[in-house]
N, C-alpha and C positions, 0 to 999 in steps of 0.2 A: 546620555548613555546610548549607546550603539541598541538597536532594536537587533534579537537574534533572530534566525529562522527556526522554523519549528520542523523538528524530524515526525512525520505523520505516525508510516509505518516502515519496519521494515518486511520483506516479502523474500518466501522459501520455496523452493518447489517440493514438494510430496508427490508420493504415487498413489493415495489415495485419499481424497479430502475428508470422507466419515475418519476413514480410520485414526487420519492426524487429530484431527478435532478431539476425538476421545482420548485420545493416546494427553495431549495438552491440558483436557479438561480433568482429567484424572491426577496432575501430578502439579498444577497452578489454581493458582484464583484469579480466574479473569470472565470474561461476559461473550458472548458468540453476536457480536453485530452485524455478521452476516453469515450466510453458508449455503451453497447449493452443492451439486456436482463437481462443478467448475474452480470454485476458489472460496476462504471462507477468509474473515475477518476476527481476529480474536481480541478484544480488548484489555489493555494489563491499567493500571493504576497511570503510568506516564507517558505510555505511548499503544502502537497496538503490532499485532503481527498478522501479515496477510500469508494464507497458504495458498498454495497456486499448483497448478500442473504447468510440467516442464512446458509439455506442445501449446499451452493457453498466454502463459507470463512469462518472460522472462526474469531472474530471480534480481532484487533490486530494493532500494531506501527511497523513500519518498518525502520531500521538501513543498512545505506548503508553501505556494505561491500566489500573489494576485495578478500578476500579470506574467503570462505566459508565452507574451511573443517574441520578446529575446531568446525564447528557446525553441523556436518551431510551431510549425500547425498542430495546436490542440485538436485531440482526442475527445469526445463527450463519453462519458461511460454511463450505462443503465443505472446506476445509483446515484446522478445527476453529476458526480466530480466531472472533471475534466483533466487532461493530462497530456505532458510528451515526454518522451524517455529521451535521454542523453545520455554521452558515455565520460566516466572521467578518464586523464590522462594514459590510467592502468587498465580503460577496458571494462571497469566496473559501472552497472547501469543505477542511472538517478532518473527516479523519475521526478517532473516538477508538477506537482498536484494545486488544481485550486478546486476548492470545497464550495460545491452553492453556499448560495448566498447568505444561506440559513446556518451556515454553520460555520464561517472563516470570521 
């Protein structure tokens, strides 16, 4: 059987990340795995939802990857992933995320 890919997250842009976060954690059951100013990570039961400012992220799915150089020069991000964004055929951006090593 075919091995699938795994959809990480998907990602929104918001105008303010406190106020998303609340506004989510009020009305779901999910976990806050991350959250600064910048962008915050909400975890749900099968996948998770990343919030973002417009000017930081652009809005986007994320496909867990081990090898990332059929898609371009990886990205290192502060929470140790790694990444590069691609666009599909319609313009829509994917990113291809690989997850240290501790946790793919």
């Amino acid at each position: 059987m075919k091995k699938l890919d795994i959809l990480h997250h998907t990602a929104i842009q918001v105008k303010d990340i406190a106020k998303a976060v609340k506004w989510y954690q009020e009305r779901f059951s999910l976990e806050i795995e991350h959250q600064d100013e910048s962008w915050a990570m909400l975890k749900f039961a099968n996948t998770s939802l990343a919030l973002v400012l417009k000017e930081q992220h652009p809005y986007h799915f994320a496909i867990v990857k081990d090898d990332l150089s059929p898609y371009g020069e990886a990205v290192k991000h502060r929470d140790g992933t790694s990444s590069v964004y691609i666009q599909d055929m319609d313009g829509n951006n994917v990113e291809m995320l690989k997850l240290p090593e501790t946790e793919s």
